[in-house]
PLY file of the C-alpha trace (Angstrom):
ply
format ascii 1.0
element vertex 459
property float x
property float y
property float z
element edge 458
property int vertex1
property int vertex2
end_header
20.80 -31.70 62.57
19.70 -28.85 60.58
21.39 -26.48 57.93
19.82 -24.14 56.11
21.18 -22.55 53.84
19.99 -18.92 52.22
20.25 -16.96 48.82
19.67 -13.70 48.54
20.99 -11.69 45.39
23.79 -9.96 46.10
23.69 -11.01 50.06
25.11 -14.36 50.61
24.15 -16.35 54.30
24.99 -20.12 55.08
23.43 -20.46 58.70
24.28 -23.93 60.61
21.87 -24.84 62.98
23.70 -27.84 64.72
22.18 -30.18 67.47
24.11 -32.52 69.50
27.32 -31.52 68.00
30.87 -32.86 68.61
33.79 -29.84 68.94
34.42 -29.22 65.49
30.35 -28.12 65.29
29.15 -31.29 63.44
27.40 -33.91 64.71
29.38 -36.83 66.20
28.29 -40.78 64.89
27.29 -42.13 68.31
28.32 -45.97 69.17
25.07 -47.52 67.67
26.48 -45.49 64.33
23.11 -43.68 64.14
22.24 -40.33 63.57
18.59 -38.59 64.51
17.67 -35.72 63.17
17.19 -33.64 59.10
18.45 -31.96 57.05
16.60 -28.60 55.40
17.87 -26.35 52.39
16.20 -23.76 52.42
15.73 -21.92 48.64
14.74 -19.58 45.98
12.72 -22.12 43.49
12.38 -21.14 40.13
13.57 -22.13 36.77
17.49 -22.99 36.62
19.10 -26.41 38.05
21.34 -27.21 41.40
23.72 -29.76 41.89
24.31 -31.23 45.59
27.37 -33.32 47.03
28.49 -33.79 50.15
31.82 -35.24 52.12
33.54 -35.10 55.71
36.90 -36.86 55.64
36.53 -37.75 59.75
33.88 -39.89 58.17
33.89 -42.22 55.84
34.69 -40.86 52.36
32.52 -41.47 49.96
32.14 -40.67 46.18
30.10 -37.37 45.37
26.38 -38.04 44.23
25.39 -34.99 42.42
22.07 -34.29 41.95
20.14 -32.33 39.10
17.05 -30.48 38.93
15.77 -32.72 36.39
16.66 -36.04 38.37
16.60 -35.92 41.62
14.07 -37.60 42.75
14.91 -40.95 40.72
18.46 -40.72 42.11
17.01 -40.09 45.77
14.97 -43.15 46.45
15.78 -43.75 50.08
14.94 -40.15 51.25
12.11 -37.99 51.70
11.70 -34.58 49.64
9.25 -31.60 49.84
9.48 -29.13 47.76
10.87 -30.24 44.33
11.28 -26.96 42.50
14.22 -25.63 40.49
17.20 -22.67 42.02
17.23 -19.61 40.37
20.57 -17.72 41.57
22.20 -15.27 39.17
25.75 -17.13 39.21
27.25 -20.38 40.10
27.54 -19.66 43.94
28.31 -22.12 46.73
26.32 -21.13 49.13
27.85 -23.75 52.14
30.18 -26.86 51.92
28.99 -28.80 54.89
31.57 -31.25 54.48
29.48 -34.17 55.30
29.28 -38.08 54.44
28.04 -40.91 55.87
28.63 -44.81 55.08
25.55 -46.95 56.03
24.27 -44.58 58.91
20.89 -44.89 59.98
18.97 -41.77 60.02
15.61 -41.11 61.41
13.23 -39.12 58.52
9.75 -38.12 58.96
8.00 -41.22 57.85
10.51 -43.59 59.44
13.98 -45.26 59.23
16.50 -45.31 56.15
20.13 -45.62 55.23
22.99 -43.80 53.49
25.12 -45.67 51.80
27.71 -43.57 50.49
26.18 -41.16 49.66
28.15 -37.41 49.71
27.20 -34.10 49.55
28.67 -30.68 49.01
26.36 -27.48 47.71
26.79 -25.59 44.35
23.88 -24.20 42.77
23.95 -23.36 39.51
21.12 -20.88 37.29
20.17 -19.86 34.19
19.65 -16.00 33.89
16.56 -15.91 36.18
16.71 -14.25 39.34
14.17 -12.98 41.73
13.56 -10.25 44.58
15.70 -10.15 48.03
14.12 -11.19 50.85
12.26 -8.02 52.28
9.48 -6.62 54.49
7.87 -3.39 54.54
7.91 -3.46 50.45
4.96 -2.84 48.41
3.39 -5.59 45.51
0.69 -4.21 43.36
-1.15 -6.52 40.40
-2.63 -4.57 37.26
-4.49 -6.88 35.36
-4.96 -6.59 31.47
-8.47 -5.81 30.46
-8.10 -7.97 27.65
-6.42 -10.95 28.33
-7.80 -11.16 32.37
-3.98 -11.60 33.26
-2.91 -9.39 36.18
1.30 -8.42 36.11
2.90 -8.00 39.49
5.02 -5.59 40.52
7.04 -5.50 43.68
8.43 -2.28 44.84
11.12 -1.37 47.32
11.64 -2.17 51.25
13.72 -3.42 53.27
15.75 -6.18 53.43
16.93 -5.72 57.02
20.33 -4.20 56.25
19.61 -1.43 53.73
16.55 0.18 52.47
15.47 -0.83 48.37
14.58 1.13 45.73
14.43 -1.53 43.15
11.17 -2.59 41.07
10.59 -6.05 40.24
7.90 -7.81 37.52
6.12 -10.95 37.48
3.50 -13.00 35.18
2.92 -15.71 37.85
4.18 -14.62 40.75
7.10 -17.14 41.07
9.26 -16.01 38.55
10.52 -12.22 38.56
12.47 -9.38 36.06
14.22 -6.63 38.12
13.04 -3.62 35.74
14.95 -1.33 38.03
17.56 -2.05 41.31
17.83 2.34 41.22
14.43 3.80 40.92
14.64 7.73 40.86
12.33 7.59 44.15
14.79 7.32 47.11
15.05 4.09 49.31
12.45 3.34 51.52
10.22 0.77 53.29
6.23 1.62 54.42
5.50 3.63 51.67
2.37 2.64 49.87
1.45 1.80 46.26
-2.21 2.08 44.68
-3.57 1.31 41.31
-5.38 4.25 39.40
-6.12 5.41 36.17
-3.94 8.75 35.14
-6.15 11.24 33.62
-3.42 13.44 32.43
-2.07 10.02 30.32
-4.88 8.91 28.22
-6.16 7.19 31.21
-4.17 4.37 31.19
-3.65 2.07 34.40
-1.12 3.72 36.45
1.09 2.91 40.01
1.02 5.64 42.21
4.20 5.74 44.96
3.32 7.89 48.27
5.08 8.78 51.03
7.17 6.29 53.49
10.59 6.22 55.70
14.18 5.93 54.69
14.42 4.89 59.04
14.92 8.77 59.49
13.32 10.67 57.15
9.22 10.32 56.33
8.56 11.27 52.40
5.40 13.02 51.20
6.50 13.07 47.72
4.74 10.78 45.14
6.34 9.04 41.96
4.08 7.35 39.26
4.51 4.66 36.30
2.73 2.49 33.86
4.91 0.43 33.45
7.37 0.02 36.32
10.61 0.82 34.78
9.86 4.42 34.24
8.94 6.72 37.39
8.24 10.15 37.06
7.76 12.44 39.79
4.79 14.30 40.36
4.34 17.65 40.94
1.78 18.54 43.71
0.05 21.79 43.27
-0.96 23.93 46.78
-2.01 22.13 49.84
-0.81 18.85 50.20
-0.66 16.00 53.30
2.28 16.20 55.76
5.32 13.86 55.20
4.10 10.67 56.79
4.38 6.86 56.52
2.37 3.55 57.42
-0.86 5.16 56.45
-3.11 3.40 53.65
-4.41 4.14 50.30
-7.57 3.36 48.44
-9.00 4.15 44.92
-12.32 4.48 43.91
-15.18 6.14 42.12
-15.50 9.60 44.06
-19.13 10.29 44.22
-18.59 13.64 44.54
-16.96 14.02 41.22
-18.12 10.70 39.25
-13.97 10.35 38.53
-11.65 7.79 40.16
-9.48 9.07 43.12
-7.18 8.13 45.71
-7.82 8.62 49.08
-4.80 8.52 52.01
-6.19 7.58 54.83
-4.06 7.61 58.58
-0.77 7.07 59.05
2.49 8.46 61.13
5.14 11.31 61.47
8.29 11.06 62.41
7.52 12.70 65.55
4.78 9.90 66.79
2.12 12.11 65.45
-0.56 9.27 64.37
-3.73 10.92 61.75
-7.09 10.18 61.82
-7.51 12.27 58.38
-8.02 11.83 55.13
-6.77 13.45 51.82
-8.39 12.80 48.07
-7.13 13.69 45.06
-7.97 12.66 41.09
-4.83 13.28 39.72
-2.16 12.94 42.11
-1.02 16.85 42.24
-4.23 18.54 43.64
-4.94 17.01 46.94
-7.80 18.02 49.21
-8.77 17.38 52.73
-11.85 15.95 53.42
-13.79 17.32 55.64
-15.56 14.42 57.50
-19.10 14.27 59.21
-20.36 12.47 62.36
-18.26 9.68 64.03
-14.23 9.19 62.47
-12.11 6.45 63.26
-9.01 7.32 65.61
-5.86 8.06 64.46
-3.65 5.21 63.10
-1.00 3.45 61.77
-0.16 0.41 59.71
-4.02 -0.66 59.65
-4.80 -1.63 55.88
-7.96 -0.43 53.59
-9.10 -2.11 50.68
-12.36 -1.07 48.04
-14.62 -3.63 48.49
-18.90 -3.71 47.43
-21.04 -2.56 50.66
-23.75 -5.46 50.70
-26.03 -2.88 52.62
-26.22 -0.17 50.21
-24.48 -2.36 46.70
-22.35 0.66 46.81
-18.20 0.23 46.22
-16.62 1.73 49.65
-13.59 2.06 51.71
-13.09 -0.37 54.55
-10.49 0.23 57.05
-9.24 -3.02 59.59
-7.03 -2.55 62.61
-4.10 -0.30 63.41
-2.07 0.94 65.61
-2.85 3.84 68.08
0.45 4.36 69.55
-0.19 2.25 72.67
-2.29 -0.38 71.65
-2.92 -2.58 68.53
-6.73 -2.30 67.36
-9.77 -4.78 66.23
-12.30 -1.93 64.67
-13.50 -2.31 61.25
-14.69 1.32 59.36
-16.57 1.50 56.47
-17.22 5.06 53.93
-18.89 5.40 50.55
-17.31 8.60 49.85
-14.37 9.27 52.27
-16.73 11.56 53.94
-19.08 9.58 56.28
-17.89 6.61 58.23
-19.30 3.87 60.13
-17.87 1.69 62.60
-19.15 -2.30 61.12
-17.59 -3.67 64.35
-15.83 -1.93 67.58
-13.77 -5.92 68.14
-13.51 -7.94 65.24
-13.09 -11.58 66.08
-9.98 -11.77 64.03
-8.38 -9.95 67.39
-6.49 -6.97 67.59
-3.78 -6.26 65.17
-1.44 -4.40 62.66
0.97 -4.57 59.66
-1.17 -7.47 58.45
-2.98 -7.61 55.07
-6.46 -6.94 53.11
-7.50 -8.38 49.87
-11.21 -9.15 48.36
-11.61 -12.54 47.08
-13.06 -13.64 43.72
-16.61 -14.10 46.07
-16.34 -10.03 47.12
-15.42 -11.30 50.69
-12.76 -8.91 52.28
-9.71 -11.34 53.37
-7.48 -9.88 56.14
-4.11 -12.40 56.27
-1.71 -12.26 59.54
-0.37 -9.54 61.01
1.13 -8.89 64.63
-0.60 -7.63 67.96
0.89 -5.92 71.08
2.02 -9.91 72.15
1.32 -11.91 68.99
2.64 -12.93 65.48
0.03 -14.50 63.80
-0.05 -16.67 60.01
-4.39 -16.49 60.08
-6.51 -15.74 57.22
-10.25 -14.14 58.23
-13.50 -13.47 55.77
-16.60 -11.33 55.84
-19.18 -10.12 53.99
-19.79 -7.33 55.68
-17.18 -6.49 57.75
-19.35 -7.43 61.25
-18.86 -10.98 61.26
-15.80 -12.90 60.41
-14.60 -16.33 60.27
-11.52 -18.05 60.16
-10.30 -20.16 57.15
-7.67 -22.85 57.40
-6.43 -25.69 55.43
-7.16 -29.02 56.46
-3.74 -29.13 58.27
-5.91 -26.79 61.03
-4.25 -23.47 59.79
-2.80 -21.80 56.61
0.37 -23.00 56.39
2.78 -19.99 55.70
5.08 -18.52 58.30
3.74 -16.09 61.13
4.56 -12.42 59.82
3.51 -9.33 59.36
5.10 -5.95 57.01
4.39 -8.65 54.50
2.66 -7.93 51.15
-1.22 -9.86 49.92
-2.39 -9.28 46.29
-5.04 -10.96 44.30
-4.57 -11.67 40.54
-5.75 -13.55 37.71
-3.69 -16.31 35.96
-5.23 -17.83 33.04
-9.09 -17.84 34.66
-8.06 -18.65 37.85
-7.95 -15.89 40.72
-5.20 -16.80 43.14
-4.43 -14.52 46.32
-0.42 -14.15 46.92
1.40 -13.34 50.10
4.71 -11.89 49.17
7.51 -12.12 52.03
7.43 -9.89 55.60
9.18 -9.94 58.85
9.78 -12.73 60.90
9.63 -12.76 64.74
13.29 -12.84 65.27
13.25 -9.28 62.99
14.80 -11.09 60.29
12.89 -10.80 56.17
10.95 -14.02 54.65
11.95 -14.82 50.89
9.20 -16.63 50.26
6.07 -16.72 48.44
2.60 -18.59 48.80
-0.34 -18.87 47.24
-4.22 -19.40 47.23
-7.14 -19.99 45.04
-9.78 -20.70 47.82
-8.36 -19.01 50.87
-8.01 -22.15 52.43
-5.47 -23.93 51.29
-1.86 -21.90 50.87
0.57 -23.49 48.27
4.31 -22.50 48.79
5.21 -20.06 45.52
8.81 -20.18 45.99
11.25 -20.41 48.83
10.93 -24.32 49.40
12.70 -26.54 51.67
14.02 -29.53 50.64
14.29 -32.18 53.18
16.36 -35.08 53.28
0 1
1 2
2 3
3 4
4 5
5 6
6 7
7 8
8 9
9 10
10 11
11 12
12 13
13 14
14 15
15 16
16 17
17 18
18 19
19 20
20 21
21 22
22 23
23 24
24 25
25 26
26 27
27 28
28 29
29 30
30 31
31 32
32 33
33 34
34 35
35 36
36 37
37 38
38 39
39 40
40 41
41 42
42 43
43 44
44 45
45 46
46 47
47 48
48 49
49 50
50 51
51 52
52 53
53 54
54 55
55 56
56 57
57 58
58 59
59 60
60 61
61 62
62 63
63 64
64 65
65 66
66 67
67 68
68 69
69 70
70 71
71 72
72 73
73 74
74 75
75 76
76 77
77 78
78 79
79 80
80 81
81 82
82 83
83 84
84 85
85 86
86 87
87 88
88 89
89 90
90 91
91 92
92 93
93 94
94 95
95 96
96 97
97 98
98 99
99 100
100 101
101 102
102 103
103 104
104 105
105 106
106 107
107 108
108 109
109 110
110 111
111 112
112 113
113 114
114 115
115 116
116 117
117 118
118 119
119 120
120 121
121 122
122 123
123 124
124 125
125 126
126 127
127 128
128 129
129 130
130 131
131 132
132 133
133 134
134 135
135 136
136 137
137 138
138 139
139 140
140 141
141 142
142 143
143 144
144 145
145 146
146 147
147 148
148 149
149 150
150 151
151 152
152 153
153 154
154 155
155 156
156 157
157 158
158 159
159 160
160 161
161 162
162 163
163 164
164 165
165 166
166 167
167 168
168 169
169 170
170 171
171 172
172 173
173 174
174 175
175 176
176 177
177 178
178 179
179 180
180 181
181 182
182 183
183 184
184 185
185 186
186 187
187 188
188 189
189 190
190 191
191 192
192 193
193 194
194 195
195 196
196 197
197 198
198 199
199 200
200 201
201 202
202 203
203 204
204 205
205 206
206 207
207 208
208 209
209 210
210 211
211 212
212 213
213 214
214 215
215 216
216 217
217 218
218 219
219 220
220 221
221 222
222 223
223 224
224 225
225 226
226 227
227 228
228 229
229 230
230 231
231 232
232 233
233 234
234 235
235 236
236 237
237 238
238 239
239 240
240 241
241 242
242 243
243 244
244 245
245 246
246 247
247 248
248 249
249 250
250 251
251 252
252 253
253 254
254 255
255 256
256 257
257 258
258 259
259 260
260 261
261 262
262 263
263 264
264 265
265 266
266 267
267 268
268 269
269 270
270 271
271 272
272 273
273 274
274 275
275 276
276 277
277 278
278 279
279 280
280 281
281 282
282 283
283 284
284 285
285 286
286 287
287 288
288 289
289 290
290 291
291 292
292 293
293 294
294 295
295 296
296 297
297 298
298 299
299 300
300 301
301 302
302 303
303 304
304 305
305 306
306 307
307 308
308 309
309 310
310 311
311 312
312 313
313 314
314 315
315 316
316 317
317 318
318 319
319 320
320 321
321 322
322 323
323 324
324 325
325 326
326 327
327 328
328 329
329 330
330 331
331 332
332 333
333 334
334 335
335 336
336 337
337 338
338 339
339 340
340 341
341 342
342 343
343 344
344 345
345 346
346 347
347 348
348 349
349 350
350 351
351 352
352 353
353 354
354 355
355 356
356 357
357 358
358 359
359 360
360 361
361 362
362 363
363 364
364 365
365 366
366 367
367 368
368 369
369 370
370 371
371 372
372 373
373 374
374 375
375 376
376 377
377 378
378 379
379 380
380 381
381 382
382 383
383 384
384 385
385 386
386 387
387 388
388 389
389 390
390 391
391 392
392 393
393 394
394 395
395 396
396 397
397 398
398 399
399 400
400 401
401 402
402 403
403 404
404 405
405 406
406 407
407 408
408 409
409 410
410 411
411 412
412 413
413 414
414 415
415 416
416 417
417 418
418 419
419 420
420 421
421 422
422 423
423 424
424 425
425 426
426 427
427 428
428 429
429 430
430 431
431 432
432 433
433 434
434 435
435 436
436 437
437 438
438 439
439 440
440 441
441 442
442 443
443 444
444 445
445 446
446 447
447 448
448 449
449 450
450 451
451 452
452 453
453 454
454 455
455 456
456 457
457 458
């Protein structure tokens, strides 16, 4: 037996996932009086408490145990539990009443036989004022990390949650627990839009986001939105030629050496009529944009591939490397690499990470480029790759025999610094049934991914 039950602010889904069930949908005490199988909840952990009970009056009634954040685990001795982190909802909610008790049934758990004696059950979850992000894919998390204090602020910024499309901005010191700055940013809801990190010249420099582009479902956007501080977006007003309305392309910013300033360059993406660029557009300030005219040998138009600034170990140059895509029939495995946006060279035609798209590209703490999951034109994958130099690539895993974290892709990676550590997150995605992840993990090595928030609880 397994019931899982899901929070999502404002969105509220119990979903029963019953085995061997009588009539009524629960599952029936056989003649032995046993019962084989688990039970999962499935939750938002953060700081607040929960209380759980449970009863089913065609079984044996028994008094309701309720259980605390704080306690749990002393007044749980006879059961198993992953996950021991606190609910964060924004109310008292119930989010399902299984209605379920047993009265010395034997029950098989993962590391072998137990009983309940009495012991009753029902689901209210109570919070203190925290709260955190819907589940979502196609969103955008950026980290800007204070040059003082080496601590990087996340910010995630709108998507989809499968239903509607988000406009909402969302802050976090630590990457578990999250502010809503915004749930109606003046930038219109969307999902595959992109987010980069750049200085603003025209405000004293300081470290600004930069929204671009995306899709409402119908519409693609070329417009683009900035903010320092994620509660306040201003539009910006792009002077002469600009880049066509697109989404699912990628952004990068770095030291233009034609210039000596920072820039962003858009690189790729889609139009709403299938058109799928191979071009790329530059631009210091985020109103004058200009085409760059490219020499010799250009990657082939694409979508949903990912780029990421990362040091060249053959020339100890920053540049822009490109991984995968999408060319409208086929998912590819080429790695691209530029210095200035202008001249590109292919590092590999078939990187051994396989073909792919929608997946993820970070630099570690080492200056290895990370690429993390992902889909292909057959496969949903929950990998993590490294290279130095974008040629060869290996595979990382935890000692389990594979990082541990869902198989997704439209999900979000970011590197930031807490305290001294570095730690690479992996915000949410989509889910191979189409459905969002509400989860979050984390990793300090690459190799080992520690569940953030959205543990299960198993009994």
């Amino acid at each position: 037996m397994k019931i899982r039950a899901t929070y999502k602010p404002f969105v509220i889904a119990a979903i029963l996932l019953l085995a061997s069930c009588s009539d009524d949908g629960l599952p029936a005490p056989t003649a032995s009086n046993s019962l084989t199988g688990e039970l999962n909840i499935g939750f938002w952990a953060g700081p607040g408490t929960f209380n759980l009970s449970f009863s089913y009056p065609k079984w044996t009634t028994a008094t309701a145990l309720t259980l605390n954040s704080t306690s749990y685990n002393d007044q749980l001795r006879e059961t198993k539990i992953t996950g021991t982190h606190k609910v964060p909802l924004d109310a008292p909610v119930t989010l399902f009443d299984a209605d379920l008790s047993y009265d010395d049934v034997d029950y098989t758990i993962t590391d072998g036989i137990g009983k309940i004696r009495k012991f009753s059950y029902t689901s209210t979850f109570q919070t203190d004022t925290a709260s955190l992000p819907t589940s979502r894919y196609g969103h955008q998390v950026v980290g800007m990390t204070n040059s003082e204090t080496s601590v990087t602020t996340f910010y995630m910024i709108g998507g989809t949650d499968g239903n509607a499309m988000l406009n909402d901005v969302w802050k976090s010191m630590d990457g578990i627990n999250w502010t809503p700055l915004t749930l109606n940013a003046p930038f219109a809801p969307r999902f595959l839009h992109r987010v980069v990190v750049m200085n603003d010249p025209g405000n004293q420099d300081k470290p600004t986001m930069w929204l671009i582009g995306g899709t409402d479902g119908t519409n693609a956007y070329n417009d683009i939105y900035k903010s320092v501080d994620g509660a306040t977006w201003e539009e910006v007003e792009v002077e002469g030629t600009t880049f066509s309305s697109r989404y699912i392309f990628s952004l990068a910013s770095m030291k233009d050496p034609a210039t000596g300033s920072p820039a962003i360059f858009l690189i790729g993406g889609r139009s709403t009529a299938g058109v799928r660029y191979n071009e790329v557009w530059k631009s210091a300030n985020g109103s004058n944009w200009t085409k760059v005219t490219t020499t010799g040998s250009i990657f082939s138009g694409r979508t949903a591939h990912q780029s990421i600034v990362a040091k060249d170990p053959s020339t100890g140059k920053d540049a822009i490397w490109i991984t995968g895509g999408y060319d409208g029939s086929h998912a590819l495995g080429d790695v691209w690499k530029s210095t200035d946006g202008v001249a590109w060279t292919r590092t590999t035609a078939a990187g051994t990470f396989g073909t792919r798209y929608h997946h993820q590209l970070v630099v570690l703490k080492s200056g290895l480029l990370c690429l993390i999951a992902g889909v292909n034109d057959s496969y949903l994958y929950n990998d993590a790759w490294t290279s130095a130099d974008g040629v060869t690539w290996s595979q990382l895993s935890d000692s389990g025999g594979g990082a541990r974290f869902g198989s997704r892709y439209l999900h979000q990676a970011v590197v930031g610094t807490l305290g001294t550590t570095p730690t690479t997150w992996i915000f949410g995605g989509q889910k191979s049934n189409g459905t969002a992840f509400s989860d979050a993990w984390k990793t300090t090595d690459g190799h080992a991914f520690v569940q953030g928030y959205g543990a299960t609880v198993v009994f």
